[in-house]
C-alpha positions as CSV (number, residue, x, y, z in Angstrom):
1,X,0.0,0.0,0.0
2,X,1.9,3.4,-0.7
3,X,1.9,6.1,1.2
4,X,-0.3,8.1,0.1
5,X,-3.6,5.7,0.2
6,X,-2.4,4.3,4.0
7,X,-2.2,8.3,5.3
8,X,-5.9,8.6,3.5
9,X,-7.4,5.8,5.4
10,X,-6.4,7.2,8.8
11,X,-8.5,9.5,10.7
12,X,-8.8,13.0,10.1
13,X,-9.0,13.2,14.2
14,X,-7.4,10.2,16.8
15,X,-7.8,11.7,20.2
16,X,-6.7,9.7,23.7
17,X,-6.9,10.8,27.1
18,X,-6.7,14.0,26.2
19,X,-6.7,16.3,30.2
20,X,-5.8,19.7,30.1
21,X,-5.5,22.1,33.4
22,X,-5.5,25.6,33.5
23,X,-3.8,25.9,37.2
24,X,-6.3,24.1,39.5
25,X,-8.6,24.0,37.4
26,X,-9.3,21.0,34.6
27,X,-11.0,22.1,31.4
28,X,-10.4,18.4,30.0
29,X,-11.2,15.0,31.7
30,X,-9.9,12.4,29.6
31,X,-11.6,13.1,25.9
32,X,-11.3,10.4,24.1
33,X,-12.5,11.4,20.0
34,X,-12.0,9.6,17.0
35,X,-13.3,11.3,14.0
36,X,-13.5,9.8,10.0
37,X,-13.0,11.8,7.2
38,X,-15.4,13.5,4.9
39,X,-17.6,14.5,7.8
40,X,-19.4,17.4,9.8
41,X,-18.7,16.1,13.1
42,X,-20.7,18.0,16.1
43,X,-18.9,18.6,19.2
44,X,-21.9,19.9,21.3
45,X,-22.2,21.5,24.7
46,X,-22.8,25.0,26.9
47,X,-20.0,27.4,27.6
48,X,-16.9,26.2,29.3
49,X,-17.7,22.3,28.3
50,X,-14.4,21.9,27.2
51,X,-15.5,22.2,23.3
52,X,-12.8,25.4,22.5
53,X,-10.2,24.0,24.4
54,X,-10.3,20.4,22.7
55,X,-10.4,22.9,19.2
56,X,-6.7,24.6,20.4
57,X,-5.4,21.6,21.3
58,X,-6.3,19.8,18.5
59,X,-5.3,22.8,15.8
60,X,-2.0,23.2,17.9
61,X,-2.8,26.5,19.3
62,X,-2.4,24.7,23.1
63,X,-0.4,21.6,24.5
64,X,-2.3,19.5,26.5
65,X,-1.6,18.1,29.6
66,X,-2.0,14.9,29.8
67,X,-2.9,12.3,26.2
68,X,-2.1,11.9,22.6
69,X,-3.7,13.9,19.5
70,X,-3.5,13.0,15.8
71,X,-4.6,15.0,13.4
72,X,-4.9,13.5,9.3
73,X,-2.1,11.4,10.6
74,X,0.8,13.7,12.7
75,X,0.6,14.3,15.9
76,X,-0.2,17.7,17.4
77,X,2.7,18.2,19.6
78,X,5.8,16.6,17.9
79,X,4.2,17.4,14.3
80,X,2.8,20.8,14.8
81,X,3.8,22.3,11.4
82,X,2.6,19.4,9.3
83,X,-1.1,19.7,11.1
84,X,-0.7,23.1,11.0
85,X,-0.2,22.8,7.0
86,X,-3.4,21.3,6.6
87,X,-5.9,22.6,8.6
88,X,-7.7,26.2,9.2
89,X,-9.4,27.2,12.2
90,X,-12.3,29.8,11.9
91,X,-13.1,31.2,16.1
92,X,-15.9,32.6,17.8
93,X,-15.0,35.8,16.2
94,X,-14.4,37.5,12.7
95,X,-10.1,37.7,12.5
96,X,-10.3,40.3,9.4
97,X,-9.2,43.7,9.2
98,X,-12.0,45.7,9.3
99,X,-10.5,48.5,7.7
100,X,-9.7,46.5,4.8
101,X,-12.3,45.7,2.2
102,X,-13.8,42.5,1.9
103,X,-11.4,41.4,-1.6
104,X,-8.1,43.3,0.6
105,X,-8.7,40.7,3.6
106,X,-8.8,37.2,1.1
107,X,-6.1,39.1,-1.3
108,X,-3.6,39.8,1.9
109,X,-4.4,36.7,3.3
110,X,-4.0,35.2,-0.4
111,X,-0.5,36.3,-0.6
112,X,0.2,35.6,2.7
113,X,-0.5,31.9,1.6
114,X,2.0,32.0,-1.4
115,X,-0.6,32.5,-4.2
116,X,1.0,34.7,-6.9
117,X,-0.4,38.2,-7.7
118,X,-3.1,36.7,-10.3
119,X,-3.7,33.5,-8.5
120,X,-4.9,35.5,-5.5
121,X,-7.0,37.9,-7.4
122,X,-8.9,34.7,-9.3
123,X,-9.7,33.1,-5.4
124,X,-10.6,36.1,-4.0
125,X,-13.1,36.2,-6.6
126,X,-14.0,32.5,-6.5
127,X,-14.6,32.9,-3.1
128,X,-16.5,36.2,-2.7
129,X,-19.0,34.6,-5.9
130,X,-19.0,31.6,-3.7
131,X,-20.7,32.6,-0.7
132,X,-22.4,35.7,-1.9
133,X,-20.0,38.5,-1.4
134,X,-19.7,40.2,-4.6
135,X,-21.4,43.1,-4.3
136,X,-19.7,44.1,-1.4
137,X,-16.0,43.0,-2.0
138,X,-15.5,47.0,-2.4
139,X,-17.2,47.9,1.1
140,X,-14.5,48.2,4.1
141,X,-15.4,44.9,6.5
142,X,-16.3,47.5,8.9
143,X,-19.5,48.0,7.3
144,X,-20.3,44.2,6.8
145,X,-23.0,43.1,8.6
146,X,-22.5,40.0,11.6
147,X,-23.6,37.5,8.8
148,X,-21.2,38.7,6.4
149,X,-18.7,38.8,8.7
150,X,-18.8,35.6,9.3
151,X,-18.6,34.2,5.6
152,X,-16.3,36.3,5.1
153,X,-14.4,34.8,8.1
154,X,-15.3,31.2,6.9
155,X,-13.8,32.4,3.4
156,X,-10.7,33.6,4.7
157,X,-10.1,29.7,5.8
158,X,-10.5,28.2,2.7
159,X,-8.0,30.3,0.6
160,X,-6.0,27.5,0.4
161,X,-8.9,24.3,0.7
162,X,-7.8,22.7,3.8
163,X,-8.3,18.8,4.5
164,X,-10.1,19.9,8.2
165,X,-12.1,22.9,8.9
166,X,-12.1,23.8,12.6
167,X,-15.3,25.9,13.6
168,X,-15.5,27.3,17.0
169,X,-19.3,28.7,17.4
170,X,-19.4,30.5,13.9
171,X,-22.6,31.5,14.6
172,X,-23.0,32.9,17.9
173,X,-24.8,35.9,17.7
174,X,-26.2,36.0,14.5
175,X,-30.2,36.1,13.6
176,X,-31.7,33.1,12.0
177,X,-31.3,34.5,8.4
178,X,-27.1,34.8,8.8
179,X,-27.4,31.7,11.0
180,X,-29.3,30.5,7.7
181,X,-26.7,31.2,5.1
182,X,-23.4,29.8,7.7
183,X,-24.9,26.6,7.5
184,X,-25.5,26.3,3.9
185,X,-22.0,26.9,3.6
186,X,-20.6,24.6,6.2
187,X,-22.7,21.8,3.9
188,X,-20.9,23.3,0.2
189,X,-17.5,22.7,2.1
190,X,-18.4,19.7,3.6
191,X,-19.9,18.5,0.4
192,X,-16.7,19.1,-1.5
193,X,-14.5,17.0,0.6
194,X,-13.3,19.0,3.3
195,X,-13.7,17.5,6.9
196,X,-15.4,19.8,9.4
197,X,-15.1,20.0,13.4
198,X,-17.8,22.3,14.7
199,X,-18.0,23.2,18.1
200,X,-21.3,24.9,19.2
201,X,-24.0,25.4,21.8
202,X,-26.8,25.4,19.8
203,X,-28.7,22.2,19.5
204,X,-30.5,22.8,16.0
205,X,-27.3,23.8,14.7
206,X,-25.6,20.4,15.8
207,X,-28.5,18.2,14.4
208,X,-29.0,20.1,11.2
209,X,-25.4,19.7,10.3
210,X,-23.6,16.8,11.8
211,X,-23.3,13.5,10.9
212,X,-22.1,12.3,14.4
213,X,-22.3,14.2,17.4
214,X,-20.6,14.5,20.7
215,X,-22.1,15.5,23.8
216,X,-19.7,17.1,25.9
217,X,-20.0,18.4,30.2
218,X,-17.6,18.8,32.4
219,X,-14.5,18.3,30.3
220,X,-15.9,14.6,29.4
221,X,-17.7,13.5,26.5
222,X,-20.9,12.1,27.9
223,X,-22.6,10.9,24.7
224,X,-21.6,10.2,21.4
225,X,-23.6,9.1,18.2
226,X,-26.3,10.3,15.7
227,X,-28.6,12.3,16.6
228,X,-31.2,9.6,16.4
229,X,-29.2,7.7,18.3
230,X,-28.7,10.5,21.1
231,X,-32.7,11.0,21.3
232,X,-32.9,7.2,21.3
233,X,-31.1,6.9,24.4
234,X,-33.2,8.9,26.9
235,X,-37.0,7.8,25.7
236,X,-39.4,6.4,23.3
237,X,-41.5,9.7,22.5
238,X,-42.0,13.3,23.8
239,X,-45.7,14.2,25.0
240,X,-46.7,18.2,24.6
241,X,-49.4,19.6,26.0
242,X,-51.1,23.0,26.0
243,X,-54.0,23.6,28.9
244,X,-56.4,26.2,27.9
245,X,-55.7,28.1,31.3
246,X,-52.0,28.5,32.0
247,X,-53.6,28.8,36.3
248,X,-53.9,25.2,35.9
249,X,-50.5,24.2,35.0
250,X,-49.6,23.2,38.3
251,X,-52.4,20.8,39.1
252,X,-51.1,19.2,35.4
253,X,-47.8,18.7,36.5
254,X,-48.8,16.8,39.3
255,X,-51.3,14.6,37.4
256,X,-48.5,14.2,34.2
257,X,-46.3,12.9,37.3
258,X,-48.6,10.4,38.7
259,X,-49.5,8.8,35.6
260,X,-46.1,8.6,33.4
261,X,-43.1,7.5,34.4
262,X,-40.7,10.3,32.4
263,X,-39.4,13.8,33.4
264,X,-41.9,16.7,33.5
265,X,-40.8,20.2,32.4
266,X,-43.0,23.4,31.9
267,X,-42.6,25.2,28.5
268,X,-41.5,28.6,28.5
269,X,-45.1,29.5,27.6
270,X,-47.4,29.5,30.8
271,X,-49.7,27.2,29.3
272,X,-47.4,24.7,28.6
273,X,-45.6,21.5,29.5
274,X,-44.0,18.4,28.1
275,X,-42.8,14.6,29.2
276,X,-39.9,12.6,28.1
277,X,-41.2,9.1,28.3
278,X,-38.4,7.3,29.3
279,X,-39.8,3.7,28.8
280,X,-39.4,2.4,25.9
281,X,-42.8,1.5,24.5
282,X,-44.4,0.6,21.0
283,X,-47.2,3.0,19.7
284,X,-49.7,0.8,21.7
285,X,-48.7,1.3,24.8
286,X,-48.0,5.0,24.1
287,X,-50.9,5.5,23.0
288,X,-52.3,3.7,26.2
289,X,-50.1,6.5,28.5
290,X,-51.8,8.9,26.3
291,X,-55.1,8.0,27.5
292,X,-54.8,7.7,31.0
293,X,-53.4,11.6,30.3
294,X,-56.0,12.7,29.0
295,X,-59.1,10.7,31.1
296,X,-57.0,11.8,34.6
297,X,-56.8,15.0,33.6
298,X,-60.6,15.2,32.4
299,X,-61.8,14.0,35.5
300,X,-59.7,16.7,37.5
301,X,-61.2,19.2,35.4
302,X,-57.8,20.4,33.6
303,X,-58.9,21.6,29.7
304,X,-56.5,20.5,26.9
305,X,-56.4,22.9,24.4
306,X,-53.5,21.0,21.7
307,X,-51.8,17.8,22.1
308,X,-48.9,16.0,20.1
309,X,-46.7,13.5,20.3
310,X,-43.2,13.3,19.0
311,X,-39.4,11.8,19.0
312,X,-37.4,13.6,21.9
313,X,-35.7,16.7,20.5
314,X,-31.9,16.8,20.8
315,X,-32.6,19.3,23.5
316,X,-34.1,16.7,25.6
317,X,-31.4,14.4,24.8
318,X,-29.1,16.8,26.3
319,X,-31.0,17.6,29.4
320,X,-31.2,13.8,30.0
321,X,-27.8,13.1,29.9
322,X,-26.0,15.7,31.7
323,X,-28.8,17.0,34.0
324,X,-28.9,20.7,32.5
325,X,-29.6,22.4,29.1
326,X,-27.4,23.3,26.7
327,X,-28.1,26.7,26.2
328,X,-30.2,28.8,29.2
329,X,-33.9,28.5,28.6
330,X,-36.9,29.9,30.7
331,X,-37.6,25.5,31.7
332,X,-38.0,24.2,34.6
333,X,-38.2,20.3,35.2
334,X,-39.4,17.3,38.0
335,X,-39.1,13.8,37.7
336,X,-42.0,11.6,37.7
C-alpha cells in the first residue's frame, strides 16, 4: 500500500486521554475522539464544556496536559507544522481587518498563503462569488453586517482548501437568516471533501449539520452518536401539551407525574408543558399512557387545548444526559 492511500485511510482526528489544566482548574477530563473523514462532526455543549479547548489543542494553538492527538495522521505536539499545513481554524469571532475591504482581507491573506499576484485575485473572486460577497468586496469589513462577517471569516479559511475545517461557534450571535446562510456553507465545504469539526452550543445547529455528534460536560464527552441515536437513548416519545388556562398548569404537572413514568418540564409559555417518556414503548402502549393523560386530567377538570406527540428533540437528549440544558432556557423540570 503506498503512502499516500495508508495516510488517506487514517482518521482526520485520533484523540486519547486527552486532560488539560488551567492551574487548578481541569478544562479536560480524559476526551477520548475519533473522527472519519469526509464529515461534519458536532462537538456539542454549553459554555466552558471543554469544546474550545479540545479545538486549540487539537489545531496546535495549546499543549495538553496529559494524552495523545492525531490529526490527518501527525501528531499535534511533535508534528505541529505538518497539522498546521493542513488545517484552518475559523473562532468565535471574525479575525479580518475591518479596515480592509472585503477582496483586501482574502487578497492579503492570499498572498500571505503563497498565491502569486493573479492566482490570488482569481480566489478572492471565486470565493466572494461563492458565498455571496460580490457586491460588497469594495465595502471596508467595517460595514459588513455580523452574517457577512462571518462568511467572510469562513472564506478567509479556505484560501488555500484545507483537508479539516475547525469551527468554533461561527454563529454565535447572529439572527436566524445569517445563522441560515453559515450553514449552507458549512454543507458546500463539507460536500466538497473537506472535513469539518464544529464546536457549538446550539442544539438545532448540531442536528441540522452533523453526521455524528458528541455531547460534551464537564471536560468529558458524555454521549456520542447520531442524533437519532442521542434521542434514542433517553426515551421512546415526547408528550406536549397546552391547557387552555396556563392557572392550571400546576395541578397538570402533578397529574403528568402520577401517571407517566418520564421527566416533566414546563414550557417557556405558561400554558405549557412536556414529558420525556423514558420507557421504551411501542405505539400501543404509548398511546395507552396517552389515554390515562388525557381521562385523569378530564376527570380533575384540567382543559386540553392542543396535544402531540413526538421523537425527543436533541434538546431533551441533552437535558437527559448531563442533568442541565445546553443553552439557558426559561424550563424548569421534575421527575416523575
Amino acid at each position: 500500500m503506498s503512502k499516500m492511500s495508508s495516510d488517506e485511510d487514517l482518521p482526520a482526528v485520533e484523540a486519547r486521554g486527552l486532560v488539560k489544566d488551567y492551574g487548578d482548574s481541569r478544562a479536560l477530563d480524559g476526551v477520548d475522539l475519533t473522527i472519519r473523514r469526509g464529515q461534519v462532526y458536532g462537538f456539542l455543549g454549553p459554555n466552558g464544556a471543554g469544546k474550545t479547548t479540545t479545538l486549540r489543542i487539537l489545531s496546535t494553538l495549546t499543549r495538553p496536559t496529559a494524552g495523545t492527538a492525531r490529526v490527518l495522521g501527525h501528531d499535534v505536539v511533535g508534528e505541529a507544522d505538518a497539522v498546521r499545513a493542513r488545517i484552518a481554524v475559523t473562532g468565535q469571532f471574525a479575525s479580518l481587518d475591518e479596515d480592509l475591504t472585503g477582496q483586501e482581507n482574502l487578497l492579503l491573506l492570499a498572498r500571505l498563503r503563497g498565491l502569486s499576484r493573479a492566482a490570488a485575485r482569481r480566489r478572492a473572486d471565486d470565493l466572494l462569488a461563492a458565498f455571496d460577497l460580490t457586491g460588497a468586496a469594495r465595502r471596508p469589513v467595517s460595514g459588513y453586517s455580523g452574517g457577512m462577517r462571518r462568511r467572510l471569516d469562513i472564506g478567509a479559511g479556505l484560501i488555500v482548501t484545507p483537508d479539516l475545517l475547525f469551527l468554533d461557534e461561527p454563529t454565535t450571535g447572529l439572527d436566524p437568516r445569517s445563522r441560515n446562510q453559515v450553514w449552507e456553507l458549512v454543507r458546500r465545504v463539507a460536500a466538497a471533501g473537506t472535513t469539518v469539526l464544529l464546536t457549538t452550543q446550539y442544539l438545532e445547529e448540531a442536528d441540522r449539520l452533523a453526521e455524528r455528534i458528541a455531547v460534551v460536560d464537564g471536560g468529558r464527552i458524555v454521549a456520542e452518536g447520531t442524533g437519532a441515536q442521542l434521542r434514542s437513548r433517553v426515551g421512546s416519545a415526547t408528550l406536549h401539551l397546552r391547557l387552555l388556562d396556563a392557572e392550571q398548569r400546576s395541578r397538570a404537572r402533578q397529574i403528568l407525574a402520577g401517571t407517566l413514568d418520564g421527566t416533566v418540564r414546563l414550557g417557556a409559555e405558561p400554558p405549557s408543558l412536556s414529558v420525556l417518556l423514558s420507557t421504551p414503548a411501542d405505539a400501543t402502549d404509548t398511546g395507552r399512557q396517552v389515554g390515562r393523560v388525557l381521562t385523569r386530567l378530564a376527570e380533575a377538570g384540567v382543559g386540553v387545548a392542543d396535544l402531540s406527540l413526538g421523537r425527543p428533540t436533541l434538546d431533551e437528549a441533552f437535558l437527559a444526559l448531563t442533568g442541565r440544558q445546553a443553552a439557558a432556557d426559561d424550563h424548569e423540570e421534575v421527575t416523575a
